[in-house]
N, CA, C and O atoms as a GROMACS GRO file, in nm:
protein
  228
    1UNK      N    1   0.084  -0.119   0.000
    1UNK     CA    2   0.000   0.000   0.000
    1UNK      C    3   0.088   0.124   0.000
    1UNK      O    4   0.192   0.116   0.064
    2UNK      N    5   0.058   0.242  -0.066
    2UNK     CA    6   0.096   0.342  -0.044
    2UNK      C    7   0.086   0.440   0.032
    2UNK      O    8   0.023   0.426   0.137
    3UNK      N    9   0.145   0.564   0.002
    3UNK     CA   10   0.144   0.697   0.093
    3UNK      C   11  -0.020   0.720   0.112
    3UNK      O   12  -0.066   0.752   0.222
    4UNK      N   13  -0.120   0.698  -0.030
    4UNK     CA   14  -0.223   0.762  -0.022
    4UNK      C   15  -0.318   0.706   0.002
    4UNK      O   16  -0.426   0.748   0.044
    5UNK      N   17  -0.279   0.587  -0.028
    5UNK     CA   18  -0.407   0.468   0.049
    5UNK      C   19  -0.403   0.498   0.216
    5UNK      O   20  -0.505   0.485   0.284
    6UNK      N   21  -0.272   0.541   0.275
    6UNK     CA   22  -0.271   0.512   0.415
    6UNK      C   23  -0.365   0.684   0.446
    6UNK      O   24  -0.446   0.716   0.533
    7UNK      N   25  -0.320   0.741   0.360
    7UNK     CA   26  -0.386   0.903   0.425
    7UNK      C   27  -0.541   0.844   0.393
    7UNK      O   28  -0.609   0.838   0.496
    8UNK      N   29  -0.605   0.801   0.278
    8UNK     CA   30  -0.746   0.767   0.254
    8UNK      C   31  -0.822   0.696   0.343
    8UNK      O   32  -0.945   0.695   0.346
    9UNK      N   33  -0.722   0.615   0.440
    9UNK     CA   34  -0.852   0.534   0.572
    9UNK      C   35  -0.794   0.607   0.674
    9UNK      O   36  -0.880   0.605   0.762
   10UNK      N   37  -0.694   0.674   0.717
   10UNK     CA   38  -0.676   0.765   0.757
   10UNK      C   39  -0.777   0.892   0.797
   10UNK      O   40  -0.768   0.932   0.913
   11UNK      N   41  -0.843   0.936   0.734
   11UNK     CA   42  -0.898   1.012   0.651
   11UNK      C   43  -1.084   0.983   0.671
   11UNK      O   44  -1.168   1.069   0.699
   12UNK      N   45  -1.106   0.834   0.645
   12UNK     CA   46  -1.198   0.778   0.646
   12UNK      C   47  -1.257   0.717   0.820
   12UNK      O   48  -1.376   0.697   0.846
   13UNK      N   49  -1.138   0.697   0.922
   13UNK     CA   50  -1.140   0.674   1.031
   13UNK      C   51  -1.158   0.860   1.068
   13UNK      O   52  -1.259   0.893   1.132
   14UNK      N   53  -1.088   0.936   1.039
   14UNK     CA   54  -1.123   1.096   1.092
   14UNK      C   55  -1.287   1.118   1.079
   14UNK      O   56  -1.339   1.198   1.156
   15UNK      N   57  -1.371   1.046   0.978
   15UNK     CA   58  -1.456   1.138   0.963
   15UNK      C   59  -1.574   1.047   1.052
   15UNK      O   60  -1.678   1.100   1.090
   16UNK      N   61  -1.548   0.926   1.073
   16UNK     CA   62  -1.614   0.838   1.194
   16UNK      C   63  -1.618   0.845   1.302
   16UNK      O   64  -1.703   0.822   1.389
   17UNK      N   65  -1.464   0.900   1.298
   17UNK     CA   66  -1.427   0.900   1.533
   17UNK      C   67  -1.283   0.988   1.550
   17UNK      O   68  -1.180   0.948   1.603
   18UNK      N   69  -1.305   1.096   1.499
   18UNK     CA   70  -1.191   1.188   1.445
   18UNK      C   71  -1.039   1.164   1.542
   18UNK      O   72  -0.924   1.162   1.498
   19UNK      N   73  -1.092   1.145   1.702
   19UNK     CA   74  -0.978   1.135   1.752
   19UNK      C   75  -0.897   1.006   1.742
   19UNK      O   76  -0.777   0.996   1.766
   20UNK      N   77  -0.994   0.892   1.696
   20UNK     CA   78  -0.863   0.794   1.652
   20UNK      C   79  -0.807   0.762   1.523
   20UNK      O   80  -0.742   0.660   1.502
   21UNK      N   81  -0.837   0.864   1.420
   21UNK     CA   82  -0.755   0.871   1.337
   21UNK      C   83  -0.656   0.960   1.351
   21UNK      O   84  -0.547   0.935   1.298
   22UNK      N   85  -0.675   1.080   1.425
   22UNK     CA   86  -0.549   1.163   1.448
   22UNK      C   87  -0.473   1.100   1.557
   22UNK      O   88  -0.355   1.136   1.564
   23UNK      N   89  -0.525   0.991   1.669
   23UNK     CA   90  -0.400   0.932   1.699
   23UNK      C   91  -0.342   0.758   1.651
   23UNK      O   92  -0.282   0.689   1.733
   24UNK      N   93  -0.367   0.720   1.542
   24UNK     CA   94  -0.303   0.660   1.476
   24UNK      C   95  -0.180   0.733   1.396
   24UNK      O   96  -0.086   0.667   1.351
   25UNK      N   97  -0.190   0.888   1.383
   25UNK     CA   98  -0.135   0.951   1.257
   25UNK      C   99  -0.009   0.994   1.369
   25UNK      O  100   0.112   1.000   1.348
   26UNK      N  101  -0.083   1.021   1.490
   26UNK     CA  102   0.041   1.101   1.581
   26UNK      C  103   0.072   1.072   1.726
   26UNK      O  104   0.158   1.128   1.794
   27UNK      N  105  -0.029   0.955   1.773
   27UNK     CA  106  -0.028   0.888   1.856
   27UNK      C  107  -0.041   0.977   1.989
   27UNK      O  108  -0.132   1.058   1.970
   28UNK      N  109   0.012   0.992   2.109
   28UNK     CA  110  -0.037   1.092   2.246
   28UNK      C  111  -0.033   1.240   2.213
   28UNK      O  112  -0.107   1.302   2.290
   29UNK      N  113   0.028   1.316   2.126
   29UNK     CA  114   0.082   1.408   2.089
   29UNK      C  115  -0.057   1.521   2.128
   29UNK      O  116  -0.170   1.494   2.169
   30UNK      N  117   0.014   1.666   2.095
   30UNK     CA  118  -0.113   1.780   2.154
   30UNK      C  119  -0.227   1.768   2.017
   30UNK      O  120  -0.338   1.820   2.035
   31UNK      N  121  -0.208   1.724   1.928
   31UNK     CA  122  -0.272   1.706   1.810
   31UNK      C  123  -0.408   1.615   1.866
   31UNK      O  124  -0.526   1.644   1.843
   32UNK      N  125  -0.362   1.503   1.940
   32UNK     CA  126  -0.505   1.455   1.964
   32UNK      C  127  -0.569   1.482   2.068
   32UNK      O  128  -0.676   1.427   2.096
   33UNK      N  129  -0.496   1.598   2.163
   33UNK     CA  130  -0.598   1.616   2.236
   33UNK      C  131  -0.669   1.743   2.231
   33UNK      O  132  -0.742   1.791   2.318
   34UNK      N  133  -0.633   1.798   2.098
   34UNK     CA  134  -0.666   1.921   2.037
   34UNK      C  135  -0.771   1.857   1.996
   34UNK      O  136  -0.863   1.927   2.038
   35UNK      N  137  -0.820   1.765   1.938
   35UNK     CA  138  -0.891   1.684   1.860
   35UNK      C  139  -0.974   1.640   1.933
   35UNK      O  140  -1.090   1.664   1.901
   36UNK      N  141  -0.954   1.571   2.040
   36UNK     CA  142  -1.068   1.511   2.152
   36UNK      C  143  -1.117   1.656   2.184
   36UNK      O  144  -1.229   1.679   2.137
   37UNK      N  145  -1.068   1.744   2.241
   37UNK     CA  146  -1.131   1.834   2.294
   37UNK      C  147  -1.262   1.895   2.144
   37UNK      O  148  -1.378   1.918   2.178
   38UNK      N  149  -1.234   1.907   2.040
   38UNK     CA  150  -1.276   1.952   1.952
   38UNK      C  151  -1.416   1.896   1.940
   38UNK      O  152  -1.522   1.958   1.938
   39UNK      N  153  -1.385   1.730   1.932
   39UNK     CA  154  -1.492   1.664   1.912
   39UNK      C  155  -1.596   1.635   2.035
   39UNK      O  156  -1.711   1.592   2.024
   40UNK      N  157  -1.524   1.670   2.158
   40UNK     CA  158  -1.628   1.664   2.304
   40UNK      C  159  -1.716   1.800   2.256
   40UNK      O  160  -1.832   1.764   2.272
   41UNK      N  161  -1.718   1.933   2.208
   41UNK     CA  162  -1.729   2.052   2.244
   41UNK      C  163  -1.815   2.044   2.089
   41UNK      O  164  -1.876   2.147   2.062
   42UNK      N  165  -1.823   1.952   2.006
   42UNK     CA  166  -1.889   1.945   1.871
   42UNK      C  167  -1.817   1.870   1.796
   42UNK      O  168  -1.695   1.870   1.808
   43UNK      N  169  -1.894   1.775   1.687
   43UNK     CA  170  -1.879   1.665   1.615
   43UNK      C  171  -1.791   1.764   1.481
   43UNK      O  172  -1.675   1.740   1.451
   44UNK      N  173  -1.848   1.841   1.436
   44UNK     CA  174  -1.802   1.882   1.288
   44UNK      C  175  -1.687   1.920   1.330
   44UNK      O  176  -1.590   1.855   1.292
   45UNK      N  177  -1.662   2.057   1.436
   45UNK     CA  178  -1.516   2.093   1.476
   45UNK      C  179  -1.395   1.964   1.477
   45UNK      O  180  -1.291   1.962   1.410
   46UNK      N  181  -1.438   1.872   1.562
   46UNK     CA  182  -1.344   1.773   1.575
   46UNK      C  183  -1.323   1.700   1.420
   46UNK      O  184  -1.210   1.688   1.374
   47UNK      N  185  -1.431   1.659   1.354
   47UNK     CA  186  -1.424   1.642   1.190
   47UNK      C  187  -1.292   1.719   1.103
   47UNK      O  188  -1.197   1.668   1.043
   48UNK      N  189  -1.335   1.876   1.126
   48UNK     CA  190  -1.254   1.949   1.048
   48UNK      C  191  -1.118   1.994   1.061
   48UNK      O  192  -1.047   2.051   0.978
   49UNK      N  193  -1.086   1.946   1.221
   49UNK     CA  194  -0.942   1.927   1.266
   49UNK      C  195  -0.853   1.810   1.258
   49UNK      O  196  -0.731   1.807   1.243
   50UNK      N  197  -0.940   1.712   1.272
   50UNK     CA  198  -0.883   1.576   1.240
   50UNK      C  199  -0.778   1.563   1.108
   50UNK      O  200  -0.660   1.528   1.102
   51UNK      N  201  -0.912   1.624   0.964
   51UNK     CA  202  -0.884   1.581   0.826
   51UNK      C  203  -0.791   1.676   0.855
   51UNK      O  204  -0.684   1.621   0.882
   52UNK      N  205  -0.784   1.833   0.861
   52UNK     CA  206  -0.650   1.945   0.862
   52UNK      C  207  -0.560   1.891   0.913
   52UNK      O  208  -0.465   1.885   0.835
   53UNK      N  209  -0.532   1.831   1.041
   53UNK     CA  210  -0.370   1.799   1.122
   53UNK      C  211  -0.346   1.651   1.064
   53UNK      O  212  -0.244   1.594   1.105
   54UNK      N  213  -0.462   1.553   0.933
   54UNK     CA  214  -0.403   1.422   0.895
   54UNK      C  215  -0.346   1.479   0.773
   54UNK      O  216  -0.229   1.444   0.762
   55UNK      N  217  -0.391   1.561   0.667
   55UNK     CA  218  -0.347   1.605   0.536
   55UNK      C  219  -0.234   1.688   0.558
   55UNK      O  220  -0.152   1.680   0.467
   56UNK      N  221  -0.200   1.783   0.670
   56UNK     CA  222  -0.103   1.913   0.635
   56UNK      C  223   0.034   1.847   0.701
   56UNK      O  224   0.054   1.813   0.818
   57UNK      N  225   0.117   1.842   0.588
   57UNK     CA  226   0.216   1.820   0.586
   57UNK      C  227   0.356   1.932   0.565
   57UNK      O  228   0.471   1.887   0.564
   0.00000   0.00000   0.00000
C-alpha cells in the first residue's frame, strides 16, 4: 500500500471518530488532544481538525 491509500482510511477513520484517526497519525501528541477536545465541544469541529492535522504536511 501506499502513501495515499494510508492518508485515505486515515482520513476515512477521521470522519467516523476523528480522535482515533489523528492518533493513529500522531499517537499521544497535543494534536489529539486538540482533537478530543474539539470533538467533546462538537462533532463537525473535531471532523474538520482531524482531516487538517491528517493532510497538512
Amino acid at each position: 500500500m501506499g502513501d495515499g491509500t494510508a492518508t485515505c482510511i486515515d482520513i476515512l477513520l477521521a470522519i467516523i471518530l476523528p480522535p482515533l484517526g489523528v492518533f493513529l497519525k500522531f499517537g499521544c501528541k497535543v494534536e489529539f488532544w486538540i482533537c478530543l477536545l474539539l470533538t467533546i465541544f462538537g462533532y463537525i469541529p473535531g471532523i474538520i481538525y482531524a482531516i487538517y492535522a491528517i493532510t497538512k504536511d
